[in-house]
C-alpha positions as CSV (number, residue, x, y, z in Angstrom):
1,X,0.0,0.0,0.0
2,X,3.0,2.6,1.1
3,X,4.7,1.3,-2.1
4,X,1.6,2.3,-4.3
5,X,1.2,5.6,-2.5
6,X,4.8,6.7,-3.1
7,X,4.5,5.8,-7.0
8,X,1.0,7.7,-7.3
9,X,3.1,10.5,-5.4
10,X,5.9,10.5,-8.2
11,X,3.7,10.1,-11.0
12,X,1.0,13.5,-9.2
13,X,4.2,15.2,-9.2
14,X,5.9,14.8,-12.8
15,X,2.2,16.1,-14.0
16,X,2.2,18.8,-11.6
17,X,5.8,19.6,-12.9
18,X,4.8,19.4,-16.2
19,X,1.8,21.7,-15.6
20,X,3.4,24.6,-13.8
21,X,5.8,24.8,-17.0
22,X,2.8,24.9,-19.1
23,X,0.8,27.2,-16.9
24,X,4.1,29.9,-17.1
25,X,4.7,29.6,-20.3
26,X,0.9,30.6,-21.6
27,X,0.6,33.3,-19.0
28,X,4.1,34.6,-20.1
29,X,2.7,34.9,-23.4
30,X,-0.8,36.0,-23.0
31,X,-1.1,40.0,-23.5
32,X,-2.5,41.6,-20.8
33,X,-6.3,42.3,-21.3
34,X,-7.6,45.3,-23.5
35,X,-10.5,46.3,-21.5
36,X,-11.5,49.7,-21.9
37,X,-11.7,52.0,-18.5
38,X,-15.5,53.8,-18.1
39,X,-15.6,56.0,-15.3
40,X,-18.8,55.2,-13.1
41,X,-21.4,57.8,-14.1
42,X,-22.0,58.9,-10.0
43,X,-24.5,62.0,-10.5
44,X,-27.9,62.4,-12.9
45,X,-28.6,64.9,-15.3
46,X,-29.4,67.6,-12.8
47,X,-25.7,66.8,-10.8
48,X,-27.5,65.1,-7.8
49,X,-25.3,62.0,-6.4
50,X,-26.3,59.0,-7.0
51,X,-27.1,57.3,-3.8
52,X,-26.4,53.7,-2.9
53,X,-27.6,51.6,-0.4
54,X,-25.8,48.6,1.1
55,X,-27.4,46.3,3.1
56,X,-25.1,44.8,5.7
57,X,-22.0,46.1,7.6
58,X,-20.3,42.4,7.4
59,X,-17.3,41.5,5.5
60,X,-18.9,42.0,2.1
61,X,-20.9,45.2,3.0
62,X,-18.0,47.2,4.5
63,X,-15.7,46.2,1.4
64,X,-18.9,47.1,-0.9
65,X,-19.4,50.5,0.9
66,X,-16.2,51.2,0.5
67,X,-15.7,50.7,-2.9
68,X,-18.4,52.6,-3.9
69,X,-17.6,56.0,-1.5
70,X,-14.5,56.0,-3.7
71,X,-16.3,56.2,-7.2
72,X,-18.1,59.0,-5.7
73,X,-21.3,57.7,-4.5
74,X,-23.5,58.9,-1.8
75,X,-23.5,55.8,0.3
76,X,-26.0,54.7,3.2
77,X,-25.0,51.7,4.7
78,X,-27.9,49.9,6.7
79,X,-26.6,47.4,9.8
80,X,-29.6,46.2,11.9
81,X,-27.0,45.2,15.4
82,X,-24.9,47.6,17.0
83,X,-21.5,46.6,15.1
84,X,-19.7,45.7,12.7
85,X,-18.7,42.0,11.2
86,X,-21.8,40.5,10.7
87,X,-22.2,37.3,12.6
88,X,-18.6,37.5,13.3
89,X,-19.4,39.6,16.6
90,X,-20.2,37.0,19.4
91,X,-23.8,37.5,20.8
92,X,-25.2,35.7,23.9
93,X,-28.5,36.5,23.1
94,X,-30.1,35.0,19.9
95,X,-32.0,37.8,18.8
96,X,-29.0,38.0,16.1
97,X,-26.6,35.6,14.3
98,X,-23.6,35.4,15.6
99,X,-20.3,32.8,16.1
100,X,-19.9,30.6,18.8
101,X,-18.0,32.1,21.8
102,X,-14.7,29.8,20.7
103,X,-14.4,30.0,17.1
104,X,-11.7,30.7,15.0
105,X,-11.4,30.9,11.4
106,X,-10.7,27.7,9.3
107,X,-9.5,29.6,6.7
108,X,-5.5,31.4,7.1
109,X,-5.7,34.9,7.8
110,X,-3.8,35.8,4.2
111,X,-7.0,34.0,2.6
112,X,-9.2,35.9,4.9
113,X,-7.2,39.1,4.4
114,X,-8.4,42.4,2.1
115,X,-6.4,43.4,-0.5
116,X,-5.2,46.6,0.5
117,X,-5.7,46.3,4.2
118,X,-4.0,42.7,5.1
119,X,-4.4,41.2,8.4
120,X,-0.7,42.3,10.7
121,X,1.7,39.9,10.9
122,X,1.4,39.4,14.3
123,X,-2.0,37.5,14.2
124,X,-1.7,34.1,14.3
125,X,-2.4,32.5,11.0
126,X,-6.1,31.4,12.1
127,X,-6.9,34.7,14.2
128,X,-10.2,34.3,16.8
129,X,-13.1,35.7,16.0
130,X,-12.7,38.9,18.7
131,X,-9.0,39.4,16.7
132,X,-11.2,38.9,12.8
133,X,-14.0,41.5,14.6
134,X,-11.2,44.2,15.5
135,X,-9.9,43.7,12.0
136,X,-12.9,44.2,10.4
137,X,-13.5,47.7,12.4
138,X,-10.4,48.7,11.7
139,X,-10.7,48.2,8.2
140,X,-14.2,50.8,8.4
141,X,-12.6,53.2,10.1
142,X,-9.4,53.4,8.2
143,X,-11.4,53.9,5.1
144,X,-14.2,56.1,6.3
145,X,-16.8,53.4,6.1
146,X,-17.9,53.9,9.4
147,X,-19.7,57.0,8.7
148,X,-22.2,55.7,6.2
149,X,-23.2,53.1,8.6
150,X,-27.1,53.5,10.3
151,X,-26.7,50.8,13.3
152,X,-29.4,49.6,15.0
153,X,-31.4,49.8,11.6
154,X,-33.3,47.2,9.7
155,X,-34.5,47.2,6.7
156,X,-38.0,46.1,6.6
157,X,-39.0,46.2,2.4
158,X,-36.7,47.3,-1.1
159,X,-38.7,47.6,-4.1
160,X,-38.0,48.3,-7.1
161,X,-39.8,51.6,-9.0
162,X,-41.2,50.4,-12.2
163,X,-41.0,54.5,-13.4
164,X,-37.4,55.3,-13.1
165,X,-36.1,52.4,-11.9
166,X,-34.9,53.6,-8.6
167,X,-35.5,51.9,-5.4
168,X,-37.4,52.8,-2.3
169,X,-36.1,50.9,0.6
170,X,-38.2,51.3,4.2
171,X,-36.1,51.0,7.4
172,X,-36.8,51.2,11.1
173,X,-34.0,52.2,13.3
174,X,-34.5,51.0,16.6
175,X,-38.2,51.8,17.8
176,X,-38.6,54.6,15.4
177,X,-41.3,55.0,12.9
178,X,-40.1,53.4,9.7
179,X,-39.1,55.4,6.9
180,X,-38.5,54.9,3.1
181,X,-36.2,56.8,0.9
182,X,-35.4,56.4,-2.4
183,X,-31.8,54.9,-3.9
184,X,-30.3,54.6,-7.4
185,X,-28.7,51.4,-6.6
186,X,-28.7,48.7,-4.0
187,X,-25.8,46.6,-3.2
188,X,-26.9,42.9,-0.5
189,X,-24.5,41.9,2.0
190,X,-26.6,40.8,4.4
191,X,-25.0,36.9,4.9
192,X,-26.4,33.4,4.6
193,X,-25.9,32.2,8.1
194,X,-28.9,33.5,9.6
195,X,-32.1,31.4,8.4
196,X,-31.5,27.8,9.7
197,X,-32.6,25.0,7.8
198,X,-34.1,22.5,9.4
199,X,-33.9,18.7,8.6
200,X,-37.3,16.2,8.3
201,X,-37.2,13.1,10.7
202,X,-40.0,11.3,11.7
203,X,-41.9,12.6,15.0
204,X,-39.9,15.9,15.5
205,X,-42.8,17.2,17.1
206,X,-43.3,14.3,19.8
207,X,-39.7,13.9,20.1
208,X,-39.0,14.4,23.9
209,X,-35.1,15.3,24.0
210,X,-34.1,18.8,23.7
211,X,-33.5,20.2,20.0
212,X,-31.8,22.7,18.7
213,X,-29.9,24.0,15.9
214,X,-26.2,24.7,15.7
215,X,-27.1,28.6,14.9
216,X,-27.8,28.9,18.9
217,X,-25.0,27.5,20.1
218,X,-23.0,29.5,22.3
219,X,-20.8,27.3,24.6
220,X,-20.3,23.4,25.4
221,X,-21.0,23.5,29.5
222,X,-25.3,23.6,29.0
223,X,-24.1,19.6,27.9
224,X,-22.1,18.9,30.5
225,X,-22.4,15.1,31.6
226,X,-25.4,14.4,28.9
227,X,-25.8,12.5,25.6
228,X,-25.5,14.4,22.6
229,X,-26.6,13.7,19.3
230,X,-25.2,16.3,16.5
231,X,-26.6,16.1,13.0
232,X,-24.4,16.7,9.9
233,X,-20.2,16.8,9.3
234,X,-19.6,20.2,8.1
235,X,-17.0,22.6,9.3
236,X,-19.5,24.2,12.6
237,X,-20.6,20.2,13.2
238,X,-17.3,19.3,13.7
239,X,-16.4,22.2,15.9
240,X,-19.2,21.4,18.0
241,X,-19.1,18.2,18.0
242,X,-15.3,18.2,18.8
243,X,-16.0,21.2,21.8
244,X,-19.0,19.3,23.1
245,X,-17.2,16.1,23.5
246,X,-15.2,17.6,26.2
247,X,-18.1,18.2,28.5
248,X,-20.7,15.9,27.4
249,X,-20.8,12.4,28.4
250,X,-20.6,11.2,25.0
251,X,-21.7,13.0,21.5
252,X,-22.9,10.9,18.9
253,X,-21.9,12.2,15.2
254,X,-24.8,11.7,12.4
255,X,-23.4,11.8,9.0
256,X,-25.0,10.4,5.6
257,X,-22.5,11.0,3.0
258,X,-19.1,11.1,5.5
259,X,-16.6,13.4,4.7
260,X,-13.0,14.3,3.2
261,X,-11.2,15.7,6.6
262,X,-8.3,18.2,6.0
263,X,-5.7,19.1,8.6
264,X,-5.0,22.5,8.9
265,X,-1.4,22.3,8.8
266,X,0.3,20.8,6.1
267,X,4.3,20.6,6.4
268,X,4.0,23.3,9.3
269,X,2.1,26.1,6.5
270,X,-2.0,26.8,6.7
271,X,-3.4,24.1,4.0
272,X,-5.0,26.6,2.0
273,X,-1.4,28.3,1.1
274,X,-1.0,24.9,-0.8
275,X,-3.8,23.2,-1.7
276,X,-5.4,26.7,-3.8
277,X,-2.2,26.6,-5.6
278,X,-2.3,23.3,-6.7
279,X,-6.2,23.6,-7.3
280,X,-5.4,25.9,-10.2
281,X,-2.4,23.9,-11.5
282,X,-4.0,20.7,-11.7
283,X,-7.2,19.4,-13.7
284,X,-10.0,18.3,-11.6
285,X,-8.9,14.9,-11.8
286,X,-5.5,15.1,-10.9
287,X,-5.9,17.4,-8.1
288,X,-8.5,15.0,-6.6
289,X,-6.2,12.2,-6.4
290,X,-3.7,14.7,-4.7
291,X,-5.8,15.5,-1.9
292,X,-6.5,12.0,-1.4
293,X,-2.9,11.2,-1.1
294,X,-2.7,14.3,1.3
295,X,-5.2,13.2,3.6
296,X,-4.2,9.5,3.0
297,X,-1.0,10.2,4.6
298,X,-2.1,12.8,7.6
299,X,-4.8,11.0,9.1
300,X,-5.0,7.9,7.2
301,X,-8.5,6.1,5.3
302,X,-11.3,7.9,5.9
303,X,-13.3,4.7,6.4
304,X,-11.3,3.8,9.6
305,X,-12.7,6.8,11.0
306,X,-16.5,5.9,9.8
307,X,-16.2,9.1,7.5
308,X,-16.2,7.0,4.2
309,X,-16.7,10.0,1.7
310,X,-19.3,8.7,-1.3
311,X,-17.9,11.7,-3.3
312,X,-14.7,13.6,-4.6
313,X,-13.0,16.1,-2.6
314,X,-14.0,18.9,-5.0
315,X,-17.5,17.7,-4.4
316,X,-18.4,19.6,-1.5
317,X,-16.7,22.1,0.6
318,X,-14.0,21.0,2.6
319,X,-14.2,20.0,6.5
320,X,-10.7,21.5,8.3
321,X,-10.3,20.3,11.5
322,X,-6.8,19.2,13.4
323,X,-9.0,18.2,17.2
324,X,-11.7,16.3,15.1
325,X,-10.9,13.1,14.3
326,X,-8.8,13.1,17.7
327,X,-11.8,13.2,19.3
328,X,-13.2,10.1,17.5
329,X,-10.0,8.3,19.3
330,X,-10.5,8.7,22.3
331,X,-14.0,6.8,22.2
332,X,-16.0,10.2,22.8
333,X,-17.3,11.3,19.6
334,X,-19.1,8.3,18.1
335,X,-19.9,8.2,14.1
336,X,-23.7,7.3,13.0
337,X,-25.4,6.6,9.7
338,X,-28.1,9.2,9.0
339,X,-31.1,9.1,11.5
340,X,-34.2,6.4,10.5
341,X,-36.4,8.1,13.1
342,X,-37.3,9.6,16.2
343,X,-39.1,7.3,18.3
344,X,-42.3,9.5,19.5
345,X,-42.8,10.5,23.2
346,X,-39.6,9.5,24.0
347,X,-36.1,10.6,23.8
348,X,-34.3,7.6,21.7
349,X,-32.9,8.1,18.1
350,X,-33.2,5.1,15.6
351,X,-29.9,4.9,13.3
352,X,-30.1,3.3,9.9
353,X,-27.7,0.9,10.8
354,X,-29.9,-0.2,13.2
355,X,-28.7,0.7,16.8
356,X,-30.3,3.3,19.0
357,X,-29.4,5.3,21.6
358,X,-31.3,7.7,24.2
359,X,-30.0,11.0,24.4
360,X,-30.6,14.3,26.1
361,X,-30.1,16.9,23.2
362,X,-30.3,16.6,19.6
363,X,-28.0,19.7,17.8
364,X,-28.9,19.9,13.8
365,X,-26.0,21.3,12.1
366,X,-27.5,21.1,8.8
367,X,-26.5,24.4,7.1
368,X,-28.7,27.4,6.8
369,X,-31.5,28.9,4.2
370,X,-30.0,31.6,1.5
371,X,-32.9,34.3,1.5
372,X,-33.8,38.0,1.6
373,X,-36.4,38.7,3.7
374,X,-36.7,42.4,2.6
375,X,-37.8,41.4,-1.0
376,X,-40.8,40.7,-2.6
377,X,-41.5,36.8,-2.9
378,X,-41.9,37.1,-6.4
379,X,-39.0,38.1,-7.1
380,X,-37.8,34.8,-6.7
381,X,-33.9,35.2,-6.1
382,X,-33.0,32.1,-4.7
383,X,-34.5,28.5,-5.3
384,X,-35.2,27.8,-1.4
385,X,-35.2,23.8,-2.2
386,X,-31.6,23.7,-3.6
387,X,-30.3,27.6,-2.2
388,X,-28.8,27.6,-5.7
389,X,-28.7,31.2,-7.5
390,X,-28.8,32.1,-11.3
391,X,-26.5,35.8,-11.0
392,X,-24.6,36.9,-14.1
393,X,-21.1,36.2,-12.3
394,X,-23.0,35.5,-9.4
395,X,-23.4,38.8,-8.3
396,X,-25.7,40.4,-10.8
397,X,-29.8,39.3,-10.9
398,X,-30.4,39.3,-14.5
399,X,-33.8,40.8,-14.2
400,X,-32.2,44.1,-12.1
401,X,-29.7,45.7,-13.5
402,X,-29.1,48.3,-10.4
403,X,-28.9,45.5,-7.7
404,X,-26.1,43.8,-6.8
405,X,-25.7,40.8,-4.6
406,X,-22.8,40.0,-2.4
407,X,-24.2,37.2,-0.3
408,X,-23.9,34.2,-2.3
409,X,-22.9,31.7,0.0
410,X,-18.9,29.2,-0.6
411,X,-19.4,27.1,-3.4
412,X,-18.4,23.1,-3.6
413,X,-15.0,22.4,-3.4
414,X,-11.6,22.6,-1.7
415,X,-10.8,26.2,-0.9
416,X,-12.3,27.5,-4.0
417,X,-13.6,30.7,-2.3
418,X,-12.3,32.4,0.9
419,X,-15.0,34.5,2.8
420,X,-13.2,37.7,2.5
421,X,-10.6,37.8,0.7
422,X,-10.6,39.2,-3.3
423,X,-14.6,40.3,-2.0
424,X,-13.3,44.4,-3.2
425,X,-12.5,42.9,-6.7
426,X,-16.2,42.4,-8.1
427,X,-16.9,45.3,-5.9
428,X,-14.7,47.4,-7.5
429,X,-15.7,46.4,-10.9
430,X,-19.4,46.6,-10.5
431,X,-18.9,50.4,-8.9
432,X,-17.1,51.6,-12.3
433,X,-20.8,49.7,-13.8
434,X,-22.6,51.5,-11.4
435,X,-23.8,54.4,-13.8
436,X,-26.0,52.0,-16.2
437,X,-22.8,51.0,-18.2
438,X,-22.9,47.6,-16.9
439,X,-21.9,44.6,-18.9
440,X,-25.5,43.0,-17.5
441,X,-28.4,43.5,-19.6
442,X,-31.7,42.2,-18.5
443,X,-33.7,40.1,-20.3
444,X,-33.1,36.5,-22.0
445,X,-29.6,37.1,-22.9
446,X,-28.8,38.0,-19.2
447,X,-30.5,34.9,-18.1
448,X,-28.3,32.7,-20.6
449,X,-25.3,34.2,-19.6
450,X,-25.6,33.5,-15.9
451,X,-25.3,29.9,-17.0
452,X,-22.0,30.2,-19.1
453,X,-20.2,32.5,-16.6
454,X,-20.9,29.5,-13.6
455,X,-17.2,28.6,-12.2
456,X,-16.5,25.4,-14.5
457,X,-16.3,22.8,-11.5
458,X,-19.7,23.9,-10.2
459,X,-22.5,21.7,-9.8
460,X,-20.0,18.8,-8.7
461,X,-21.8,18.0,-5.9
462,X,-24.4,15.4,-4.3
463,X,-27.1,17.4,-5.3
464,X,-28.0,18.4,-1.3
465,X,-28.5,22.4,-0.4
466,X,-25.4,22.6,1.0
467,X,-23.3,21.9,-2.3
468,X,-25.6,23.7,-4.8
469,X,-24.3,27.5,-3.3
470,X,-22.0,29.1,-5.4
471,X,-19.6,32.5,-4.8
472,X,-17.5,34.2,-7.5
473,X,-14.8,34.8,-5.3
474,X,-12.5,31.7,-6.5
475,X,-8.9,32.8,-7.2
476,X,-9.4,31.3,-11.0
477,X,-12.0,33.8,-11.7
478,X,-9.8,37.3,-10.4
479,X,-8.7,37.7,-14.3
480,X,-12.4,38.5,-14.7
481,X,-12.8,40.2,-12.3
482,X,-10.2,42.3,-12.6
483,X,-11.0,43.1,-16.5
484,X,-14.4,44.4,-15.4
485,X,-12.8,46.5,-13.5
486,X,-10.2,48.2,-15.5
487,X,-7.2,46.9,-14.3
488,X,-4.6,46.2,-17.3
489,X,-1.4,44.7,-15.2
490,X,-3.4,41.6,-14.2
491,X,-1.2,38.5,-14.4
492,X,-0.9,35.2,-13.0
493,X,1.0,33.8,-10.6
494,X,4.7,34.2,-10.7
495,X,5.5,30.5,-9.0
496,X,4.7,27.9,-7.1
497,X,4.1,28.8,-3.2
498,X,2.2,30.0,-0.2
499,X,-0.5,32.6,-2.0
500,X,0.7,35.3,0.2
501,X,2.9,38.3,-0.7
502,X,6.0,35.6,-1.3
503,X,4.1,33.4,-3.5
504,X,3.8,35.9,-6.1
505,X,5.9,39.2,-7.0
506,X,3.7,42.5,-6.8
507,X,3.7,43.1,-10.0
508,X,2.2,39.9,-10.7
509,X,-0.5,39.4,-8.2
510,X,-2.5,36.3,-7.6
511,X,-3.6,36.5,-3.7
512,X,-5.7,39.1,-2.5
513,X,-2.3,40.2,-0.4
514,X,-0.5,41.3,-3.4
515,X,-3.7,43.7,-5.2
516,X,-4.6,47.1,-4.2
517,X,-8.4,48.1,-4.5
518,X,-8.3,50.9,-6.8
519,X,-11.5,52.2,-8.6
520,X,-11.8,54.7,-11.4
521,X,-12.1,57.6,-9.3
522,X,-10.7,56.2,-6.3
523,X,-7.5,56.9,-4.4
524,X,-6.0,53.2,-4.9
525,X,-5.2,53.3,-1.5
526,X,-2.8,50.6,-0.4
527,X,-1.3,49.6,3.6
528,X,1.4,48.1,4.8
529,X,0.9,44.9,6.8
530,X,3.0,46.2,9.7
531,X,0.8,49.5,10.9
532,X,-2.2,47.9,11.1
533,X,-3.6,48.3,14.9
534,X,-5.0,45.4,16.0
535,X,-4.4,44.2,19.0
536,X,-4.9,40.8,20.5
């Protein structure tokens, strides 16, 4: 078995040799793109500003604010919570989305980073969510963003105006009256992990165990000394699950399609400074045998663990975890087959394998609902059965040409889009599009085109919610990106390493470390790693 390993390790490497000399030599050769610069048209006929509102002062709202104050918009930014980050911000109440009081990013802090604000180097390369929080307010305020932000303000309707094709959005700030103004544009960012979906077992509602989903879960000690059963083997069930097990007496794990775990480490560097490389180096093929191999050697067969995957690692988004499978060691976290059923007026779960087991507390970690609750249902943005969108680069409605949607949710597949980082790019591009210039045009066409311009591995899943999402924000699509937005000295990656600033030269950027925002009318504002002020 070794011996097979180490040949299918030679032979993954000669390919990947021979496709990093193919991959320089076409970029070396490839022009840079001729795409003509149009300034955003920011003021009507009568030289009143044209106003945008964003909706959500998260990751992607601040970056979209942003971008659009430096075109020369008159922006309102609309949070409904008293800060900034979204459901980064730990809340013990559940009024709001928020983290769990322990998390910390799964994703390195140079994939998590903004392009012309990068995390400092003192973080530690998967930052806490209080250290992710302070960056994010940092970010605001060094860029102004702060200002255009209405806290403690929901927005309650947006509807488009059939007669000039404005929008009126209503909001309510606190216990106000509501009020509705009137905006040229209107840029979403107001997240997908907020509207819990729910699973369908038999006799839920006579079920006498406690249940819950994982979007209220705050700390482990509520289950100290019980039995746990935690549904689904995503990145927040196996954080749970792997917390949990600490306190609770035991935590059964339910999974029905098992899972491809990744370590978070790989030769003492964050997985994704590898693994993103190689993802655009290597077919889809290749680059799934690869990962195999990886996790092969690190933690062994997946079966061993119960965790047989019945899919390809580019098939769903990736579970990171170091403490997880650990955890199944020591005998405390115990892997199930799906549920069969809940056995009514009582508190015992029936596996499909056959077993049972009475518990105390059922958690569902079974993903969340993509929706926008301030819309008209006939508008029909999101297919609620399968969350999958149809945007024109999966940002752009193709029926609404002056909204613009930042909320799409991490597509299918190993690190093939990082939550923040590269979010300025098709902000930046869609501001320049702002002024009705945009490449979108509604109608038929519009609608075709959203199917062409889907990332090519997409739609490589099983088929369940959670791998029909989709985001624009994979590192293969910045050359797009970027030509939408004006930028002529767009290349590819220099060479083979971690995608920070040492993976690629300035000059040839391919991590979201090495590009400066910069709009049309902007001030291409760029800082240095080192003076950031965040402290730990």
């Amino acid at each position: 078995m070794l011996h097979a390993a180490l040949v299918w390790t030679l032979v993954a490497g000669l390919l990947a040799a021979m496709l990093f000399v193919a991959h320089r030599i076409r970029h070396a050769l490839r022009p840079p793109p001729r795409v003509p610069l149009r300034p955003a048209v920011t003021a009507d006929s009568q030289g009143r500003k044209k106003r945008v509102a964003v909706i959500g002062a998260g990751s992607s709202g601040i970056a979209a604010a942003k971008c659009a104050m430096e075109e020369g918009f008159d922006v309102v930014t609309f949070e409904q919570t008293d800060s900034i980050g979204g459901n980064w911000v730990f809340r013990e109440h559940e009024s709001h989305s928020s983290v769990y009081r322990t998390t910390s990013i799964n994703t390195s802090k140079d994939m998590m980073s903004f392009a012309d604000f990068p995390m400092p180097k003192h973080l530690a390369p998967f930052p806490e969510r209080d250290e992710l929080c302070q960056y994010f307010e940092s970010y605001a305020d060094h860029f102004g963003v702060r200002k255009t932000i209405l806290f403690n303000t929901k927005v309650l309707h947006a509807r488009p105006r059939n007669e000039d094709r404005q929008w009126e959005i209503t909001h309510q700030t606190n216990d106000d009256e509501p009020r509705t103004e009137v905006f040229d544009f209107v840029m979403v960012a107001n997240g997908h992990h907020w509207n819990p979906r729910w699973p369908s077992f038999e006799n839920m509602d006579t079920f006498t165990a406690t249940q819950q989903h994982s979007h209220t879960y705050k700390d482990p000690y509520p289950f100290k000394d019980k039995v746990v059963v935690l549904v689904g083997i995503g990145n927040s069930a196996v954080d749970v699950a792997t917390e949990v097990s600490r306190w609770a007496k035991s935590v059964y794990l339910v999974t029905r399609r098992g899972a491809w775990v990744l370590p978070k480490y790989v030769f003492g560097k964050p997985i994704d400074h590898t693994v993103s490389r190689l993802q655009q180096l290597m077919p889809a093929f290749l680059f799934n045998r690869m990962t195999k191999l990886l996790i092969k050697l690190t933690h062994g067969d997946m079966e061993k663990w119960g965790l047989k995957p019945k899919f390809d690692p580019l098939s769903s988004h990736p579970t990171v975890s170091s403490d997880f499978l650990p955890r199944i060691g020591t005998g405390k976290v115990i892997v199930k087959p799906n549920i069969k059923r809940l056995v009514p007026r009582s508190d015992v779960v029936e596996f499909e394998d056959n077993t049972s087991v009475r518990c105390d507390n059922i958690i569902y970690a079974t993903g969340y609902k993509v929706s926008f609750p301030f819309f008209d249902d006939d508008m029909k943005l999101v297919d609620e059965e399968t969350n999958r969108v149809s945007f024109y680069k999966l940002v752009f409605p193709p029926n609404h040409s002056n909204l613009y949607i930042f909320a799409a949710p991490i597509v299918a597949g190993v690190h093939r889009a990082h939550p923040a980082a590269g979010r300025h790019l098709p902000h930046r591009g869609d501001a320049v599009s702002l002024g009705g210039e945009g490449v979108l045009r509604r109608g038929a066409a519009a609608r075709s085109r959203c199917h062409v311009a889907r990332h090519p591995r997409e739609g490589e899943g099983d088929g369940s919610p959670l791998h029909r999402v989709a985001s624009p924000h994979h590192p293969g699509r910045l050359p797009a990106l970027h030509g939408r937005a004006g930028r002529r000295d767009w290349r590819a990656p220099e060479r083979l390493g971690p995608p920070g600033t040492r993976g690629c030269s300035p000059a040839r950027p391919d991590h979201p470390n090495s590009i400066p925002t910069r709009g049309t009318g902007g001030v291409g504002r760029r800082t240095r790693r080192d003076s950031l002020q965040v402290q730990r």
